[in-house]
C-alpha positions in Angstrom: 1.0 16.2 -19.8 4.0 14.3 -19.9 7.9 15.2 -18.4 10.5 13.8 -20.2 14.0 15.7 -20.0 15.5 14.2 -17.1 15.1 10.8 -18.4 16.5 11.3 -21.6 19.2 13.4 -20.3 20.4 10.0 -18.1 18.4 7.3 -20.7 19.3 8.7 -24.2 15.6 9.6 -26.3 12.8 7.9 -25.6 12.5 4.8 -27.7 9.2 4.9 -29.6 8.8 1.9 -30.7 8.0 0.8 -27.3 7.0 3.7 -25.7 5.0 6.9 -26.6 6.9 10.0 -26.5 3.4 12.0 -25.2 1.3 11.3 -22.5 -0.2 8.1 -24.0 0.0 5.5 -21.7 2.0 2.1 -23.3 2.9 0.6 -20.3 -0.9 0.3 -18.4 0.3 0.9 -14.7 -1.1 4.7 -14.8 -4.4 3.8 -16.7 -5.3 1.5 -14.1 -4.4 3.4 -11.5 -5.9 6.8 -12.3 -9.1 4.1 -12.7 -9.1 3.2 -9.6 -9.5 6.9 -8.4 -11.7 8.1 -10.7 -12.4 6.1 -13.7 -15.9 6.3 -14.9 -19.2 3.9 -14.6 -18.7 0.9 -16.7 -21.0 -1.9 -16.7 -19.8 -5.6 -17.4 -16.4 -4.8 -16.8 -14.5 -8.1 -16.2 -11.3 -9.7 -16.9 -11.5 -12.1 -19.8 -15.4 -13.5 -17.7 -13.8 -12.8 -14.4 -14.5 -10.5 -11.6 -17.6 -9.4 -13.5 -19.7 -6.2 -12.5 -20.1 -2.5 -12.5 -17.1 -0.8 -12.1 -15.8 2.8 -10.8 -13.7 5.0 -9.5 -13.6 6.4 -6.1 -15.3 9.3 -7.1 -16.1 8.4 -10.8 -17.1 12.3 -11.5 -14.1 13.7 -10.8 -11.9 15.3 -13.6 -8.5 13.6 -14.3 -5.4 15.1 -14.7 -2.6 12.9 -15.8 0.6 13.4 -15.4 3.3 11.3 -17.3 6.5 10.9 -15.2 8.3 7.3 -16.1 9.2 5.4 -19.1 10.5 2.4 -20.3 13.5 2.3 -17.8 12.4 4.0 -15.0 11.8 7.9 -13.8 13.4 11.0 -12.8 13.5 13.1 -9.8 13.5 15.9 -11.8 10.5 14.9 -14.2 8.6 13.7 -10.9 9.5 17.7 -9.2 8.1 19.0 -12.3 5.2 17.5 -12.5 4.0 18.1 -9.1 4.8 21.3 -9.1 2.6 21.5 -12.4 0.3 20.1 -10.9 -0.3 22.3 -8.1 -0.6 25.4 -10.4 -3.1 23.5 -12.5 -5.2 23.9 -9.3 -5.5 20.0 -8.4 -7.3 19.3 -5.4 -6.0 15.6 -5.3 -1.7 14.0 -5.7 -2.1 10.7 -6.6 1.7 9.0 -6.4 1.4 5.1 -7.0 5.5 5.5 -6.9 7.7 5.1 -4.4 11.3 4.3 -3.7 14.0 3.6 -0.1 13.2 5.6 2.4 15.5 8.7 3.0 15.6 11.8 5.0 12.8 14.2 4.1 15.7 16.5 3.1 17.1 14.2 0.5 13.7 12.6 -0.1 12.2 14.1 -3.4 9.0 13.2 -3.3 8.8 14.6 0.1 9.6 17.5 -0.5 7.9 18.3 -3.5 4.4 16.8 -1.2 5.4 19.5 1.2 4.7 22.4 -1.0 1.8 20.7 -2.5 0.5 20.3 1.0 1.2 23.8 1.5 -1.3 25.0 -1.0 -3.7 22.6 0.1 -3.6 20.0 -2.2 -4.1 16.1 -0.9 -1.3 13.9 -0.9 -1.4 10.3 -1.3 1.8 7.8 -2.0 1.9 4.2 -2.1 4.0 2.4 1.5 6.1 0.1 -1.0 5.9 -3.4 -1.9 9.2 -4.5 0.3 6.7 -6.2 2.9 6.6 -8.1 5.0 10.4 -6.9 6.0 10.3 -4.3 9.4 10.7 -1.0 8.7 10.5 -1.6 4.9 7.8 1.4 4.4 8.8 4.3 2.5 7.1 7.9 1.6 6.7 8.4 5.3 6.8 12.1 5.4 4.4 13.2 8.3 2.4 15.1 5.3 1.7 12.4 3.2 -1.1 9.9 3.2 0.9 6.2 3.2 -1.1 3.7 1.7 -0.7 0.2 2.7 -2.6 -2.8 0.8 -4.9 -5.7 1.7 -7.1 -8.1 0.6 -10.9 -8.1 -0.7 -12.9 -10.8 -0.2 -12.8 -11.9 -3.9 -11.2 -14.5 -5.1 -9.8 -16.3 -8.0 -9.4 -19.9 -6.6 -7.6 -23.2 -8.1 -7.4 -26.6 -6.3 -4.1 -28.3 -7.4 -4.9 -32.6 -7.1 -1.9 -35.2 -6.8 -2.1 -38.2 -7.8 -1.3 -39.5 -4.1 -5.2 -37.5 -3.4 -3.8 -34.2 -1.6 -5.1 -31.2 -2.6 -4.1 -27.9 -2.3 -5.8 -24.0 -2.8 -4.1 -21.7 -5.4 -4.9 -18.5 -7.2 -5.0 -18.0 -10.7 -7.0 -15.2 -13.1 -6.6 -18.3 -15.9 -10.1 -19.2 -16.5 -10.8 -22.2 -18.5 -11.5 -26.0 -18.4 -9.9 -28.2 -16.1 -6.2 -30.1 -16.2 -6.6 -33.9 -15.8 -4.3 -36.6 -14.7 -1.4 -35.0 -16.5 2.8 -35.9 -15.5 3.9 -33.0 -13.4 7.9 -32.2 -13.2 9.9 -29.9 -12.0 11.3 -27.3 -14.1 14.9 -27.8 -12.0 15.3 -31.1 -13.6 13.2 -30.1 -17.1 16.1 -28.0 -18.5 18.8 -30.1 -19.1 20.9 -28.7 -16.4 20.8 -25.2 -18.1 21.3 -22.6 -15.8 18.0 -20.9 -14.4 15.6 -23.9 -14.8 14.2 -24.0 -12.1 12.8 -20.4 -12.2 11.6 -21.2 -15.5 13.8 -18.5 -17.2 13.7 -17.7 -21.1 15.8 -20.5 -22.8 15.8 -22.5 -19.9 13.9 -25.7 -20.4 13.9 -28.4 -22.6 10.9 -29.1 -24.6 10.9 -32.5 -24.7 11.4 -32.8 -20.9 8.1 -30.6 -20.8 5.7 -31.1 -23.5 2.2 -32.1 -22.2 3.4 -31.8 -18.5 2.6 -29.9 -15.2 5.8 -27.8 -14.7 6.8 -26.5 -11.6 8.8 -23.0 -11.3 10.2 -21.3 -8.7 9.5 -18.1 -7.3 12.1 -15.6 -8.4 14.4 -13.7 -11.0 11.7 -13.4 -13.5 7.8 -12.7 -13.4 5.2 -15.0 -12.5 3.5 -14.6 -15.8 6.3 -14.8 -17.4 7.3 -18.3 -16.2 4.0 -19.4 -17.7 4.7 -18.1 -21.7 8.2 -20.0 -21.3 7.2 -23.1 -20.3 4.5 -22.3 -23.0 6.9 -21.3 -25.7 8.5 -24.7 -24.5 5.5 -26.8 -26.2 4.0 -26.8 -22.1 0.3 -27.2 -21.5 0.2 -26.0 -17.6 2.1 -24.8 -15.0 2.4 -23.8 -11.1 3.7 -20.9 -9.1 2.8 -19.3 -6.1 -0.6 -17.3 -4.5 -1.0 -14.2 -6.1 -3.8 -14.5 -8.8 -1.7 -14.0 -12.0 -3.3 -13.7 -15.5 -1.4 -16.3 -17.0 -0.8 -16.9 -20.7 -1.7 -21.1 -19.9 -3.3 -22.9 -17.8 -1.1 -22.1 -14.9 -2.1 -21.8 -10.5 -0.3 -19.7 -7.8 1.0 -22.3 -4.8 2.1 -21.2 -1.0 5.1 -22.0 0.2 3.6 -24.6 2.5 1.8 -26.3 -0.6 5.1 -26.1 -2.6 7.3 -27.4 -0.1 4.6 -30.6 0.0 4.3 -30.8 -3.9 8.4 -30.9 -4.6 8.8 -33.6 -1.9 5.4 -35.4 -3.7 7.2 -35.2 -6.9 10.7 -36.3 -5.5 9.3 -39.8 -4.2 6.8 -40.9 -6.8 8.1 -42.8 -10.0 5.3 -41.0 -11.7 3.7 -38.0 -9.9 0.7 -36.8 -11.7 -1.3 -33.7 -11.3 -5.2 -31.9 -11.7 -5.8 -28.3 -11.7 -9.1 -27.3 -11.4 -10.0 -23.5 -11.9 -12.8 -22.0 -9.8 -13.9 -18.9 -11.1 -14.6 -16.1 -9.1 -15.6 -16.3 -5.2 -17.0 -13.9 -2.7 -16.9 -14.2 1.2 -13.2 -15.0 2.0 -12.1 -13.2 5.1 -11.0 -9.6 5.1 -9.5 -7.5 4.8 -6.3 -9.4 5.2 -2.7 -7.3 5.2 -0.8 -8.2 1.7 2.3 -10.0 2.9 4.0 -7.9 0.1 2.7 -4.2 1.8 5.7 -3.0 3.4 5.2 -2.8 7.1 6.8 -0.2 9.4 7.4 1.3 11.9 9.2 3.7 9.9 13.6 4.0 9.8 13.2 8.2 8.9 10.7 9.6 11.6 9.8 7.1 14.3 7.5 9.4 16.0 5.2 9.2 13.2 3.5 5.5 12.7 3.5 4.6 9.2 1.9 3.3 7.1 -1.3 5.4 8.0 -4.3 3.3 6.9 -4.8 0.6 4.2 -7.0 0.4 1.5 -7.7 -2.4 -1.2 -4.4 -3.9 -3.3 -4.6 -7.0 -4.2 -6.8 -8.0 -7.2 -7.6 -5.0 -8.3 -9.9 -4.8 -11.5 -9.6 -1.7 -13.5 -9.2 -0.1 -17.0 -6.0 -0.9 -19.1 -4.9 0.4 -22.4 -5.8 -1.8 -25.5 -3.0 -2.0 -27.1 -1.1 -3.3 -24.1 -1.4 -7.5 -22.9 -2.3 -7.5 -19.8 1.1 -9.3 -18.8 3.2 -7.0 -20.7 4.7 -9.3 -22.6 5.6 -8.7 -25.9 4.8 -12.3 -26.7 1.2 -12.0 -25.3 -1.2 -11.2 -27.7 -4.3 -10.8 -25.5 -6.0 -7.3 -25.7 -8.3 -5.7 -22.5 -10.0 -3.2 -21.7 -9.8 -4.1 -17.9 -7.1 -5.7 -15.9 -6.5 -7.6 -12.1 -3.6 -6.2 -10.5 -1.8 -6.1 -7.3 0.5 -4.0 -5.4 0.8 -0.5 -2.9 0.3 0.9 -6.5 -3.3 -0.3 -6.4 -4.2 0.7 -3.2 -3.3 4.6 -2.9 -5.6 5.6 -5.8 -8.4 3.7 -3.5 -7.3 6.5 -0.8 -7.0 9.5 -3.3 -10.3 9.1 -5.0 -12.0 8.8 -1.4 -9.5 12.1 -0.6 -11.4 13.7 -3.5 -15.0 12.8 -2.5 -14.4 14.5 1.1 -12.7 17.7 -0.4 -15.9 17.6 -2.5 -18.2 17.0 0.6 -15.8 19.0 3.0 -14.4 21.7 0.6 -12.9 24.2 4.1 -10.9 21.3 5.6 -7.0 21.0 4.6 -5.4 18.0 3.8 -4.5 17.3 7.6 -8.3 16.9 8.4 -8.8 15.0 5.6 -6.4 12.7 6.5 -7.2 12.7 10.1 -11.1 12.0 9.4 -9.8 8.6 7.2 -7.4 7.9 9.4 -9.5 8.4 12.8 -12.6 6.6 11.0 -11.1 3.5 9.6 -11.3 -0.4 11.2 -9.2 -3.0 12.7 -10.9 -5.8 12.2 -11.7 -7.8 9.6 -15.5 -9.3 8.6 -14.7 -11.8 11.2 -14.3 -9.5 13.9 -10.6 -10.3 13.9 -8.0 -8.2 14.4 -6.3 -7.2 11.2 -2.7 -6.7 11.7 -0.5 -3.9 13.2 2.8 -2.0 12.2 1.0 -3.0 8.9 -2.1 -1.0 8.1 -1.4 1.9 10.5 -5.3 2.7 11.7 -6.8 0.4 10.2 -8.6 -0.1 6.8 -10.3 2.7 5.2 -14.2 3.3 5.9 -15.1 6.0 3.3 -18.8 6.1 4.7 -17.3 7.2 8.3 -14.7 9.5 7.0 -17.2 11.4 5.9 -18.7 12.8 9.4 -15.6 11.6 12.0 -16.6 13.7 14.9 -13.7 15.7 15.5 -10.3 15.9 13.6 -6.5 16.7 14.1 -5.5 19.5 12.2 -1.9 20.2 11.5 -0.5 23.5 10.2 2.5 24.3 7.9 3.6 26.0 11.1 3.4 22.8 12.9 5.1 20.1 10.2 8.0 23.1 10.0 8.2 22.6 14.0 8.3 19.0 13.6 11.4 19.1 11.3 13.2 21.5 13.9 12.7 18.8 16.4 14.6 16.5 14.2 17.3 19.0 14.4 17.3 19.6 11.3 19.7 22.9 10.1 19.4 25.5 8.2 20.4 23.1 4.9 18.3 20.6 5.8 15.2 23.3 6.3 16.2 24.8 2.9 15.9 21.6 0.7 12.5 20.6 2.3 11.2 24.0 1.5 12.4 23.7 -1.6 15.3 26.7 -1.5 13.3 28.4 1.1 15.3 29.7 4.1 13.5 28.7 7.8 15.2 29.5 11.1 14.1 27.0 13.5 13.3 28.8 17.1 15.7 28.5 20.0 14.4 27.2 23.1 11.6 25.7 21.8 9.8 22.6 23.9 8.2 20.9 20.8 9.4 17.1 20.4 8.8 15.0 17.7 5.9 13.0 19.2 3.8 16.3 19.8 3.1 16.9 16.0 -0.9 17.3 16.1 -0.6 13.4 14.3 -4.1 11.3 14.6 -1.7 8.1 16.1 1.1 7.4 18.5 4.5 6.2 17.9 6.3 5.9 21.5 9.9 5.1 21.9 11.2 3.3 24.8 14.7 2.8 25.6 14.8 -0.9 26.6 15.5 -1.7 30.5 15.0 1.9 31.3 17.6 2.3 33.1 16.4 0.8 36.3 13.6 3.4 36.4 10.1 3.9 35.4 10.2 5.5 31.7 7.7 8.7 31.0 6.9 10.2 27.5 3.9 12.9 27.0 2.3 14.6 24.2 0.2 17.2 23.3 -3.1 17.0 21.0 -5.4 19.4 19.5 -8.8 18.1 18.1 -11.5 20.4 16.2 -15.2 19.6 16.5 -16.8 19.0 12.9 -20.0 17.0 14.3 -22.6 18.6 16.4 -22.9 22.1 17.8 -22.7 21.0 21.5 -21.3 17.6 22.2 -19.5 15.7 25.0 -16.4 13.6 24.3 -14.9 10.9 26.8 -11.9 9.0 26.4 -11.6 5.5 26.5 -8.0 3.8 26.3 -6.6 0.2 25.3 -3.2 0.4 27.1 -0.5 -1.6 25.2 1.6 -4.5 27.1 3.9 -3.4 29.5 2.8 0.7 29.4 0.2 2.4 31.4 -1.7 5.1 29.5 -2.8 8.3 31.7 -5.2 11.2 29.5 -5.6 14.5 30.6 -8.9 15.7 30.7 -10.4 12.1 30.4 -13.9 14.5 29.2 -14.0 17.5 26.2 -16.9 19.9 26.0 -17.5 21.2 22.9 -19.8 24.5 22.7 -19.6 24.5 18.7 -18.5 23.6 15.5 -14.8 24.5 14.9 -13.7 24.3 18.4 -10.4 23.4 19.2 -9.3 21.7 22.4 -6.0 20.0 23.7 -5.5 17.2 25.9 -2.1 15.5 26.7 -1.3 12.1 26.9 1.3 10.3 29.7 2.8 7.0 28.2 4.8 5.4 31.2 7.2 2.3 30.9 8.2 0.1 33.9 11.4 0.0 35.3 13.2 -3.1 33.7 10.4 -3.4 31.1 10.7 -3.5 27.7 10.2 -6.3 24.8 12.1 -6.8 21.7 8.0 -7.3 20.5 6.1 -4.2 19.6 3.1 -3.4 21.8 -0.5 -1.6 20.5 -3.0 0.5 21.6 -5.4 3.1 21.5 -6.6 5.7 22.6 -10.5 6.4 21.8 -12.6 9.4 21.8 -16.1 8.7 21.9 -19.8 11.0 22.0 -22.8 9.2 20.7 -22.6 7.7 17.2 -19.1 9.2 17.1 -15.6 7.1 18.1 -12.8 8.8 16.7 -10.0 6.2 17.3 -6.1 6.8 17.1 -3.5 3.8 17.5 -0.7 3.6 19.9 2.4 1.4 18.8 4.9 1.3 21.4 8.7 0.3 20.8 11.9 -0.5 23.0 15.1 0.6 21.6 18.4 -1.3 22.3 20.5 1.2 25.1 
């Protein structure tokens, strides 16, 4: 299906000679993501030779259902509220939103509030955490009820070695794949364009082609795609050019550098009468380490509901194979004339259909649970290290990076009720307002007296908040859990906690007996801050529940706010 009447009420009608006014797909962003989730078995998919293999979808035999919300110039609020809500009478089990904008207030916060209802009738709601990383606090679709979806590397690769001719070499990325560049003048595009404004990030018009032709050029990072860069130094009579680390499928012969690299290469350029320069492209490589956080995946902790750590997990994003539309170039440039069926892409986009297909197979596998457990058995399952046995990173991936294997039998789970999520909002003081426009014109009247805080929404992590100094006396915060059983009959769980810097953890009971499956029992957990302590530096943690083959993991981040 496809909405369309709020963008044409703010764009003017839909331009179809660069866009289908239907449900087609012209722009290749939802083809490749709705791939990812559940796209079907393909053999020999590849990119133009690389990244050969079988390829499928988180649960390749799952039924699409595809939902057309943005166009040429953007999208609407009110096509994306239609949709879901759509979408949720079509019966979906699975909301896959590789969309995202600033974070707001749930109450002004469209896509939270239309996630809410869906949530409500049991659908599965998945949202990508942004691509304003590695900024704090940059992560957006944080609603409680939502599934945020950070990205991170594989451990394939698509590796260049830039060569001066002074002998350094240095590792880029590129998804060009051809023969090598030999001994050829490098320049940079700054001083290729005849002092034209824009040069030096290689922008349309910009550089001279005489200043260029059978050179290396250089571009800065900025104002204009990667790819891009590389058809205008290409429609400037170029042979090759360089750029930064994100494997690109460039229109030339053409290598991502790191700032590091760059900074050495400018200054290489700057002091030799005639700097030359090799690219050599390697292909695809296995066994890098990983997964590593994208520096691109916004981070938190998160500027609407602090009590909630977001992003939740993180799941594959960066060089991301999947199916593309033929009749679109892969770098969506009208100037490219390449046609694929399959593409390599990266982004927050890329990552949350990994997490909604995997959403789908446990529905399939655990068709009783709600979203809440569903999320809570991903969430409680998933790793924080990488295939080093490194630790991954930590406001950045949330729990850690997806396990789908794990989340399939996680021991217990932490259920949350529509009940509970409206409490949650109350102890955000929300009003009446407020209530109404999360429940979507519904009225809610929050209960007086009530002890709930933020921090004791049934959530599978721990977001504490310190006031910095403390006052001159030791700091307490507690709050309440409630796990269910969905392992073995009879079982016996013990805690096990990894206090964070400066805080001393206390759980109470340390042991929970389980008699059967379904069984629900609390515990509470005492987070206590020094007197005078407090570090401008976020601390971690976690807190560890653990029976047999079971350890069902949630993450403490601690923070110290300013007096």
């Amino acid at each position: 299906m496809y909405f369309y009447k709020g963008y044409e009420s703010v764009a003017g009608r839909i331009n179809e000679t660069v866009d289908y006014r239907s449900p087609r797909d012209s722009n290749g962003h939802g083809t490749h993501t709705a791939s990812t989730a559940a796209g079907g078995l393909v053999g020999s998919a590849n990119f133009l030779g690389l990244a050969n293999g079988s390829a499928a979808g988180m649960k390749y035999t799952a039924r699409i259902a595809a939902y057309k919300v943005c166009w040429a110039l953007g999208c609407t609020n009110s096509d994306l509220l239609a949709a879901m809500e759509q979408a949720v009478k079509d019966g979906v089990d699975v909301l896959s939103l590789s969309l995202g904008g600033a974070p707001k207030p749930f109450y002004n916060d469209n896509v939270a509030i239309a996630s809410f209802g869906a949530v409500q009738n049991g659908v599965f709601v998945s949202c990508s955490a942004g691509n304003s990383g590695p900024a704090s606090s940059s992560v957006s679709n944080v609603a409680p009820w939502i599934m945020t979806v950070a990205a991170s590397y594989t451990d394939r690769g698509f590796p260049t070695t830039l060569f001066l001719g002074n002998g350094a070499k240095f590792e880029g990325s590129s998804l060009y794949y051809g023969k090598s560049i030999k001994n050829l003048p490098i320049v940079y595009a700054g001083t290729a364009g005849g002092k034209k404004q824009g040069a030096n990030y290689c922008i349309n018009g910009s550089l001279d082609k005489k200043l260029v032709k059978g050179k290396i050029v250089v571009c800065d990072r900025g104002l204009n795609g990667r790819a891009e860069k590389g058809q205008i130094v290409k429609s400037a009579r170029d042979r090759n050019g360089g750029e930064e680390m994100l494997a690109d499928p460039h229109v030339l012969p053409a290598t991502s550098l790191g700032a590091s690299a760059g900074k050495e290469l400018m200054n290489y350029i700057a002091s030799s009468k005639a700097p030359t320069a090799s690219i050599v492209f390697r292909g695809t490589t296995y066994g890098a380490n990983a997964p590593v956080m994208a520096a691109f995946s916004s981070r938190g902790p998160s500027s609407i509901g602090r009590e909630v750590i977001k992003p939740d997990i993180t799941a594959p994003g960066v060089n991301i194979l999947a199916a593309w539309p033929p009749v679109t170039a892969p770098t969506q440039l009208k100037t490219d004339k390449r046609r694929v069926l399959f593409n390599i892409i990266s982004g927050t986009s890329m990552s949350c259909p990994h997490i909604s297909g995997i959403a789908a197979l446990l529905k399939s596998t655990h068709q009783n649970w709600s979203p809440a457990a569903i999320k809570s058995a991903m969430m409680t399952s998933a790793y924080d290290l990488d295939n080093t046995a490194n630790p991954i990173a930590d406001f950045a991936f949330g729990s850690g990076h997806v396990d789908p294997e794990r989340a399939s039998d996680p021991g217990l789970v932490y259920d949350v009720s529509t009940e509970d999520y409206l409490n949650y909002l109350c102890s955000l003081d929300y009003n009446a307002t407020q209530m109404s426009a999360v429940l979507s014109g519904k009225s809610f009247e929050c209960p007086e007296g009530s002890d709930f805080r933020p921090g004791d929404l049934n959530y599978p992590s721990f977001a504490v908040n310190f006031k910095r100094g403390g006052g001159g006396r030791n700091e307490t915060v507690r709050f309440r859990r409630t796990v269910t059983n969905v392992g073995t009959d009879v079982c016996s769980y013990r805690v096990k906690v990894e206090e964070p810097v400066g805080v001393s953890v206390v759980v109470e009971p340390e042991v929970l007996e389980f008699g059967r499956l379904g069984e629900k029992l609390g515990y509470s957990v005492g987070f206590v801050a020094a007197a005078g302590g407090g570090d401008s530096v976020p601390a971690f943690g976690s807190v560890v529940w653990s029976a047999g083959k079971y350890s069902v993991r949630s993450p403490i981040a601690v923070t110290w706010e300013q007096q």
